[in-house]
MOPAC internal coordinates of N, CA, C and O (Angstrom, degrees):
PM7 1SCF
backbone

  N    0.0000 0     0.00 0     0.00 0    0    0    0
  C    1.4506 1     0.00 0     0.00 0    1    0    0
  C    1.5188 1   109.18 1     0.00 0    2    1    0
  O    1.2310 1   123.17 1   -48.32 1    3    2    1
  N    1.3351 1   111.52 1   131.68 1    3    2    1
  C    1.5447 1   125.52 1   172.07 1    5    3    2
  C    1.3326 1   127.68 1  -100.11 1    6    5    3
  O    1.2310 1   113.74 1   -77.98 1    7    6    5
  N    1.5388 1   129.45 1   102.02 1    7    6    5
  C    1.6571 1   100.04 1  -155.62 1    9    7    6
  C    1.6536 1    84.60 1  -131.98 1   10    9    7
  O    1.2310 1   119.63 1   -55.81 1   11   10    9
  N    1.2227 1   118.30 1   124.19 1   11   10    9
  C    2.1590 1   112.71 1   160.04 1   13   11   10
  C    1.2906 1   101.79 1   -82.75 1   14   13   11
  O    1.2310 1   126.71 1   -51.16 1   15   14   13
  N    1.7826 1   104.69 1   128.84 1   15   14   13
  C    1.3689 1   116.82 1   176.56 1   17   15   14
  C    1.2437 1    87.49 1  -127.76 1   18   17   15
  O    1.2310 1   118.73 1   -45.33 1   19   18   17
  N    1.9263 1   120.02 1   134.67 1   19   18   17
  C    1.5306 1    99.67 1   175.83 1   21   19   18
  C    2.1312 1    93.65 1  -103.37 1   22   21   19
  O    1.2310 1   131.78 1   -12.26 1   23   22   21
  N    1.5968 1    94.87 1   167.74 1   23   22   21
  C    1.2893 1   106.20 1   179.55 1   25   23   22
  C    1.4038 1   125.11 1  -137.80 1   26   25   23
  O    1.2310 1   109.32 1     9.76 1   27   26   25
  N    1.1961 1   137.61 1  -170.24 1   27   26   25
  C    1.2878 1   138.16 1   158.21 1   29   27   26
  C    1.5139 1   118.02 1  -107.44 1   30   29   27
  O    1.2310 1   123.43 1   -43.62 1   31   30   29
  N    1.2654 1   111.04 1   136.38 1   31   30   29
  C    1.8824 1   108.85 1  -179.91 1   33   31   30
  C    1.7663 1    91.86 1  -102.73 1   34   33   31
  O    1.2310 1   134.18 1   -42.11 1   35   34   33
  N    1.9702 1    90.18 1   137.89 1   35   34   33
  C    1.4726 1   100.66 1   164.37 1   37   35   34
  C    1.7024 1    92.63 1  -142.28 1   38   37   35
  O    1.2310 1   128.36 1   -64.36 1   39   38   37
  N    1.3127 1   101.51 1   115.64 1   39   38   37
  C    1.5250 1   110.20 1  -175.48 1   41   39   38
  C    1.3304 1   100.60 1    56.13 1   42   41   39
  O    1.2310 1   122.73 1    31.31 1   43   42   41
  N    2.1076 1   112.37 1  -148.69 1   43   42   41
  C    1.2582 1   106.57 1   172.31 1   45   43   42
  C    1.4786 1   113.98 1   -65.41 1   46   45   43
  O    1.2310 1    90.07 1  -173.82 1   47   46   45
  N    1.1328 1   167.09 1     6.18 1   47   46   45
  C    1.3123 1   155.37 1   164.88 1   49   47   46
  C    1.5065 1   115.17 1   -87.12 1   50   49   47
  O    1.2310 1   128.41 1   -35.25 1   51   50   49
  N    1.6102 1   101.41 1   144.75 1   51   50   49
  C    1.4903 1   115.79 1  -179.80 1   53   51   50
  C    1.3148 1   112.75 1  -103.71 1   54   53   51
  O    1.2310 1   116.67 1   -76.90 1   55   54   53
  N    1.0640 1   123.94 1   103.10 1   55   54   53
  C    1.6409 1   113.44 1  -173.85 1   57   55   54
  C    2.1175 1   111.52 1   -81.98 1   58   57   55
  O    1.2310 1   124.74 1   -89.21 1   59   58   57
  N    0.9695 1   108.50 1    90.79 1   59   58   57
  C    1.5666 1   114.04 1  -178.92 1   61   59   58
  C    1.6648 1   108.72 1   -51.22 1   62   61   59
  O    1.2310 1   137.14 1   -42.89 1   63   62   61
  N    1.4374 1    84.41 1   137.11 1   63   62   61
  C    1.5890 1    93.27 1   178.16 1   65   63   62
  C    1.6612 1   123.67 1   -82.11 1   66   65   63
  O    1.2310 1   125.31 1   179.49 1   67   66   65
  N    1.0385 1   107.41 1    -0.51 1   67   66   65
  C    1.5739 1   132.50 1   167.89 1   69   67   66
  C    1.3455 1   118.70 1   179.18 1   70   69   67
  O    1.2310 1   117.62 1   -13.74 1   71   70   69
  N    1.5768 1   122.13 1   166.26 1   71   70   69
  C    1.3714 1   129.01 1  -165.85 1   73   71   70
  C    1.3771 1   123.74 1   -72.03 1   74   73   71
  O    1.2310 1   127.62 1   -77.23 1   75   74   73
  N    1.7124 1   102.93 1   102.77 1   75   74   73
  C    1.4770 1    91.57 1  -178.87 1   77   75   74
  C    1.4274 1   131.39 1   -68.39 1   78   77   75
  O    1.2310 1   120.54 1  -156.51 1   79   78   77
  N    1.4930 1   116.57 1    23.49 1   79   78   77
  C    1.3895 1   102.41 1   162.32 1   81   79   78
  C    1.1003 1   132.84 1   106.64 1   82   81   79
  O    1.2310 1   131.53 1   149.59 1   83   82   81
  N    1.2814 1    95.34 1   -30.41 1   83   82   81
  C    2.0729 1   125.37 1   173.71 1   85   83   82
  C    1.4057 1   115.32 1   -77.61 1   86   85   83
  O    1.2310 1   126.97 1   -46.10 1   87   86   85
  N    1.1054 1   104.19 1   133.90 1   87   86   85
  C    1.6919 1   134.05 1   165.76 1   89   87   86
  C    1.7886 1   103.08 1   -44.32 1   90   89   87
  O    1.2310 1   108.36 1   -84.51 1   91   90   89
  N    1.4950 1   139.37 1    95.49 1   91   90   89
  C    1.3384 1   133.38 1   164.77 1   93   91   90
  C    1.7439 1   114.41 1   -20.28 1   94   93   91
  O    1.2310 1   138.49 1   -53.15 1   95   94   93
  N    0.9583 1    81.77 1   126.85 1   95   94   93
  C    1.7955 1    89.58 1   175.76 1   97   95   94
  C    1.8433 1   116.43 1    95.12 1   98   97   95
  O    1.2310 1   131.08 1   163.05 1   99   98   97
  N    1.2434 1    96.22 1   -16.95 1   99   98   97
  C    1.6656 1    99.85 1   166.46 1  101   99   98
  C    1.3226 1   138.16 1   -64.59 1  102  101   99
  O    1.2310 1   117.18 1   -69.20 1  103  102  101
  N    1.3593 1   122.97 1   110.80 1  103  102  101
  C    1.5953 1   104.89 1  -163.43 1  105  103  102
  C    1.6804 1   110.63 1   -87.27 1  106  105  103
  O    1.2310 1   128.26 1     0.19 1  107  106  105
  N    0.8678 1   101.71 1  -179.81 1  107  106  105
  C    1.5347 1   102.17 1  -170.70 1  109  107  106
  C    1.6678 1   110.65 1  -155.04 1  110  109  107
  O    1.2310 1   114.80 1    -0.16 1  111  110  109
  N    1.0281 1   127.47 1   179.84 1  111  110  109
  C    1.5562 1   124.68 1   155.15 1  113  111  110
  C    1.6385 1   113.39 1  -122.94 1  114  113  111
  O    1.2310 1   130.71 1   -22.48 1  115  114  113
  N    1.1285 1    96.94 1   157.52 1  115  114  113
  C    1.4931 1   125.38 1  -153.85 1  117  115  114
  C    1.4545 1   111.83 1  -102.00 1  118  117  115
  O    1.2310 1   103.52 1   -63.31 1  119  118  117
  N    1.2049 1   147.92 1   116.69 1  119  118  117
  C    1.5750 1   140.92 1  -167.16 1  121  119  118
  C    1.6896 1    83.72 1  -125.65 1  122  121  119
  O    1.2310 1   110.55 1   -46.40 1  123  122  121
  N    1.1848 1   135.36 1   133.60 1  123  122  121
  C    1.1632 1   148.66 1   137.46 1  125  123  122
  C    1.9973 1   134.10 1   -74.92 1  126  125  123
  O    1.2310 1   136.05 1   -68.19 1  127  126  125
  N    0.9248 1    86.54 1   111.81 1  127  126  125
  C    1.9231 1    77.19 1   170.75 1  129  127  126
  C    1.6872 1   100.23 1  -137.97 1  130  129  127
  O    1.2310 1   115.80 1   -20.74 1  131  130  129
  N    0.8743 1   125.59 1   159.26 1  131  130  129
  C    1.1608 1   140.46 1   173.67 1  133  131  130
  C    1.2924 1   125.50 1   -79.79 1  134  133  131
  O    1.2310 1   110.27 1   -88.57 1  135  134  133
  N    1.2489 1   135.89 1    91.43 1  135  134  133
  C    1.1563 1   135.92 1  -172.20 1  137  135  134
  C    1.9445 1   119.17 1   -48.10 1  138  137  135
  O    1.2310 1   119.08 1   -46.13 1  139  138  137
  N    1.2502 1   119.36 1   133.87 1  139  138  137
  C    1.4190 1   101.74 1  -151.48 1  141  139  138
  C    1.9321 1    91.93 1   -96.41 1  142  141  139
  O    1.2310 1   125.92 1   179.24 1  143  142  141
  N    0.8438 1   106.22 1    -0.76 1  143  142  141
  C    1.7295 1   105.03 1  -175.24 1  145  143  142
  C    1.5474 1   104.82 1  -105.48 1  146  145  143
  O    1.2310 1   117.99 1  -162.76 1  147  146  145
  N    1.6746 1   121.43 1    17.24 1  147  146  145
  C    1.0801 1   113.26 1   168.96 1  149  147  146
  C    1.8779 1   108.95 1  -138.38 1  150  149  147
  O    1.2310 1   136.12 1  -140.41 1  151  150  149
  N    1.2089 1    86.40 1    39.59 1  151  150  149
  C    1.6589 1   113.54 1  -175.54 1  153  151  150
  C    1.5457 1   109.04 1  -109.90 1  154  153  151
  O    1.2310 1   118.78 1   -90.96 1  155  154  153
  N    1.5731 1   119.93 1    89.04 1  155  154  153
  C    1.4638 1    94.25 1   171.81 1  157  155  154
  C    1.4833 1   127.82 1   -47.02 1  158  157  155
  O    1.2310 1   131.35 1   -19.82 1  159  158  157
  N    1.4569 1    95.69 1   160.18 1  159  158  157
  C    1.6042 1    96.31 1   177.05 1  161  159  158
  C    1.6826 1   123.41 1   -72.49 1  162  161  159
  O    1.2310 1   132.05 1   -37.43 1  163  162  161
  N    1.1776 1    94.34 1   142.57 1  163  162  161
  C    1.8181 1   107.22 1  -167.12 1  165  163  162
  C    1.3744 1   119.23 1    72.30 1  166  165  163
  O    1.2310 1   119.02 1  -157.90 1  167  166  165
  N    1.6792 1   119.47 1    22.10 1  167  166  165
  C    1.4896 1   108.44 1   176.77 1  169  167  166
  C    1.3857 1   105.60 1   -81.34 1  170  169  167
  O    1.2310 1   118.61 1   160.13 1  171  170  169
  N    1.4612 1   120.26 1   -19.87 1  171  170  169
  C    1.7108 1   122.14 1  -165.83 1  173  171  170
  C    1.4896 1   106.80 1   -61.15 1  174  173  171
  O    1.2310 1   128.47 1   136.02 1  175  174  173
  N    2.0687 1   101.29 1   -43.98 1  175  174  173
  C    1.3694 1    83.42 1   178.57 1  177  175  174
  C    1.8214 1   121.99 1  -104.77 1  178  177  175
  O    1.2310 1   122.66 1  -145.77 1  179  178  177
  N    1.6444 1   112.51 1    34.23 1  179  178  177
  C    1.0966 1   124.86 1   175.62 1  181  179  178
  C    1.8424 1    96.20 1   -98.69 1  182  181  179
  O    1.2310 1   128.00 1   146.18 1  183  182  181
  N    1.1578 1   102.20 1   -33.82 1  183  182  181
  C    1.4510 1    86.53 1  -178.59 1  185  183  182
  C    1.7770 1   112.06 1   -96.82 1  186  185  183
  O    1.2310 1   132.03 1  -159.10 1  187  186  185
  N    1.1945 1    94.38 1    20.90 1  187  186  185
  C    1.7692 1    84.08 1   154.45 1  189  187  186
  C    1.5712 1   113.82 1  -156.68 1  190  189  187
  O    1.2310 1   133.56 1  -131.35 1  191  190  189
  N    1.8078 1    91.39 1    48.65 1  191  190  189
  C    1.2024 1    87.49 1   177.16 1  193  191  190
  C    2.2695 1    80.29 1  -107.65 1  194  193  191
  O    1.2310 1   135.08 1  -165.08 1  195  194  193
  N    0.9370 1    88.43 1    14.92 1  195  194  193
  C    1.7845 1    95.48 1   164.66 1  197  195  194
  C    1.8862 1   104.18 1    64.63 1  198  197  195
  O    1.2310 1   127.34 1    69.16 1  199  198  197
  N    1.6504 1   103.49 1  -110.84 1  199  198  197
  C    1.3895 1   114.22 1  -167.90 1  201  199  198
  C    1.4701 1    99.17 1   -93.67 1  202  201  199
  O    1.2310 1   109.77 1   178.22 1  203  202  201
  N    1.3991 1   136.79 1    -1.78 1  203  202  201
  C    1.3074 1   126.65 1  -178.88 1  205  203  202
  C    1.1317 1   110.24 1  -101.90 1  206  205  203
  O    1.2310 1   119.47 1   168.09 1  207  206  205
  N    1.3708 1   118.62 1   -11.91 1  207  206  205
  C    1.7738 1   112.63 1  -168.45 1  209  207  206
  C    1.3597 1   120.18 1   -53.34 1  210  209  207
  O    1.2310 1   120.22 1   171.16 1  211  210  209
  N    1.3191 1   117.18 1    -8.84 1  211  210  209
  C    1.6483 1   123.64 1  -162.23 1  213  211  210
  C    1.5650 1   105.84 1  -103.58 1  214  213  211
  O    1.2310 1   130.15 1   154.25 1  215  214  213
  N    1.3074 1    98.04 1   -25.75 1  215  214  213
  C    1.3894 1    98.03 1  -162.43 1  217  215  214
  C    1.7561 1   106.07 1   -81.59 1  218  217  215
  O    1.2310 1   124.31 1   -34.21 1  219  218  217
  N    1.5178 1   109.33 1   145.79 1  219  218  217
  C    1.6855 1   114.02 1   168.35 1  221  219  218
  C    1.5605 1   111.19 1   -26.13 1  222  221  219
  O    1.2310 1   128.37 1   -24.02 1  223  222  221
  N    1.7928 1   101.49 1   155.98 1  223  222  221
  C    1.3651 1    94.46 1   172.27 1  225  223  222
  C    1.6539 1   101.57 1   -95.78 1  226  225  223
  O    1.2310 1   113.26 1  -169.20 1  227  226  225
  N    1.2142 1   130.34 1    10.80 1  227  226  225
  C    1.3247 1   101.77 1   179.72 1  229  227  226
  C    1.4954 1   105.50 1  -109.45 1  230  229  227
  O    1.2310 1   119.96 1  -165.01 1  231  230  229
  N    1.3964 1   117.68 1    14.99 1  231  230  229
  C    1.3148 1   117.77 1   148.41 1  233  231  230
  C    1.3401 1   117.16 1   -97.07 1  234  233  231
  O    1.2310 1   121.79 1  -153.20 1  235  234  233
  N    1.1858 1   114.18 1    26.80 1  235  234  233
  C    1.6262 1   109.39 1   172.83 1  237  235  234
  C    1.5758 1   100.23 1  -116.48 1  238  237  235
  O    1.2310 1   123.00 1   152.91 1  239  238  237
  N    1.6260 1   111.85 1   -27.09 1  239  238  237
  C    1.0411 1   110.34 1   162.74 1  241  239  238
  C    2.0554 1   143.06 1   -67.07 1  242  241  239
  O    1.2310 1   135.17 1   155.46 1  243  242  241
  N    2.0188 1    88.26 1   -24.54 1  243  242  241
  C    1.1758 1    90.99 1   165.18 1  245  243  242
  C    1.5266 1   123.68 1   -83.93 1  246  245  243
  O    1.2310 1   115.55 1   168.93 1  247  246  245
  N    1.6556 1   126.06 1   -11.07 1  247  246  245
  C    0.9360 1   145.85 1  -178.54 1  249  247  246
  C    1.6951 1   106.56 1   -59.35 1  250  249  247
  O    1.2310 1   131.35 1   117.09 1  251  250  249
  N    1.3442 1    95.70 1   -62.91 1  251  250  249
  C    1.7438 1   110.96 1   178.72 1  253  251  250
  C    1.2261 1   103.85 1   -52.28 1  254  253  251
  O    1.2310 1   115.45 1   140.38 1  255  254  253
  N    1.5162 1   126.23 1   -39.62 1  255  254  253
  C    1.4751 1   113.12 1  -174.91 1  257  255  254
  C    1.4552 1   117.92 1   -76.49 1  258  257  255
  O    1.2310 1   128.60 1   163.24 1  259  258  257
  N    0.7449 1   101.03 1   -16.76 1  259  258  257
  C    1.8197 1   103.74 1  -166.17 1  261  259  258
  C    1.6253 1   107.82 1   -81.87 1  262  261  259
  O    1.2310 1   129.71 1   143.20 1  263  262  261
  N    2.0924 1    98.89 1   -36.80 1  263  262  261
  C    1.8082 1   102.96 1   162.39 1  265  263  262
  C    1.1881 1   104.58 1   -57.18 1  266  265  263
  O    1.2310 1   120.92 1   126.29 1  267  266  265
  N    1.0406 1   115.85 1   -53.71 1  267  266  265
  C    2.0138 1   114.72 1  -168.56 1  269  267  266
  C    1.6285 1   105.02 1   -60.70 1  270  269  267
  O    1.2310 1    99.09 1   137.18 1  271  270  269
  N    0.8185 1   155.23 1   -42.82 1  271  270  269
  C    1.2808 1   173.37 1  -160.28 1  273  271  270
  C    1.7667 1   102.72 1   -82.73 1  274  273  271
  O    1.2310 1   121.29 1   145.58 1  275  274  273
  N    1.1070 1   115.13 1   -34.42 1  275  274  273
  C    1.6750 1   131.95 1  -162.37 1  277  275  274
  C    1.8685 1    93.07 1   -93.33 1  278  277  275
  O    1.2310 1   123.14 1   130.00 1  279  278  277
  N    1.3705 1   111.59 1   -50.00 1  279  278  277
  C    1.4604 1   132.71 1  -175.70 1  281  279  278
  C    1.6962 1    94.99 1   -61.13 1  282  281  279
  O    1.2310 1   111.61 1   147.45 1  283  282  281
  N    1.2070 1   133.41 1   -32.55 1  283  282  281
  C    1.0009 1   134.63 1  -141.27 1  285  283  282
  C    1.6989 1    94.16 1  -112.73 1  286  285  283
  O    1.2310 1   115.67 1   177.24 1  287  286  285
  N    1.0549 1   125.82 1    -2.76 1  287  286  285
  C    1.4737 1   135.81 1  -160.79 1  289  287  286
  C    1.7297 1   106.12 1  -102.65 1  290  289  287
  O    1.2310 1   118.12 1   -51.11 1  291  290  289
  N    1.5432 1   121.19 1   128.89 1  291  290  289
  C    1.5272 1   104.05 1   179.16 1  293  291  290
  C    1.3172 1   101.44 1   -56.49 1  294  293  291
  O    1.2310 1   124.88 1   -16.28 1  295  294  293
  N    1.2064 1   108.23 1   163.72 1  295  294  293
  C    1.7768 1   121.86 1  -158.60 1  297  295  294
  C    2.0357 1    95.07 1  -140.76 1  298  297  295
  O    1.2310 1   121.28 1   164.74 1  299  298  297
  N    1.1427 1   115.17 1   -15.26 1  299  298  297
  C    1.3072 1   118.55 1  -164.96 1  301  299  298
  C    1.4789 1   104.44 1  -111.78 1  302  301  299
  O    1.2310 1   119.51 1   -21.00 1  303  302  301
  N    1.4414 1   118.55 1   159.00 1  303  302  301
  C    1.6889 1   121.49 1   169.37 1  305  303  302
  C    1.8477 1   104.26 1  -118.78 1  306  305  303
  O    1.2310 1   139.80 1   -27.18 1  307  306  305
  N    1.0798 1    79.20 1   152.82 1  307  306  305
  C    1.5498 1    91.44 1   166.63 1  309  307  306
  C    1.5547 1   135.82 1   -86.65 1  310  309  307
  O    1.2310 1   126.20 1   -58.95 1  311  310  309
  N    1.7376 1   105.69 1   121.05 1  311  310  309
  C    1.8573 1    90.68 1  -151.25 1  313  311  310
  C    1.8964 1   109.94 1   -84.04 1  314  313  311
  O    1.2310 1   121.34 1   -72.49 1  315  314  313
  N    0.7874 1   115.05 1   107.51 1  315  314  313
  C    1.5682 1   144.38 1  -177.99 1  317  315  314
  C    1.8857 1    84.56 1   -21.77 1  318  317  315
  O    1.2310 1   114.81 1   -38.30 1  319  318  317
  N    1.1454 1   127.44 1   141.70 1  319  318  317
  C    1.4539 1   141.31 1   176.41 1  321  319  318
  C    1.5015 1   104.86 1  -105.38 1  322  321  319
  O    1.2310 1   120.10 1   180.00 1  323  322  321

């Protein structure tokens, strides 16, 4: 049997949004997906913006400049004759 029950996660527990139906004591397996309408907006790309997500944006802006600025720097030597 295949049944979508959606729920709420608090720690390890799933709190079901209604009764899935099962006999107490039955085990089952568990497939997770994330419901996408209970995702604030912009967490997808807060959570993979990894170790920077926290930080100000105008240090993300000075960050970018300093690559651009670095890109912009001779990068090569001159081979001695």
């Amino acid at each position: 049997m295949n049944k979508i029950v959606h729920g709420i996660v608090h720690g390890n527990t799933i709190e079901l949004m209604e009764s899935p139906g099962i006999s107490d004591g039955q085990e089952v397996r568990v497939i997770l997906s994330i419901s996408k309408k209970s995702r604030p907006w912009g967490e997808g790309i807060r959570n993979s913006a990894g170790a920077l997500a926290n930080d100000p944006p105008e240090e993300d802006d000075k960050i970018l400049e300093e690559i651009q600025q670095e890109r912009k720097r001779k990068s090569h030597r001159e081979i001695p004759e």
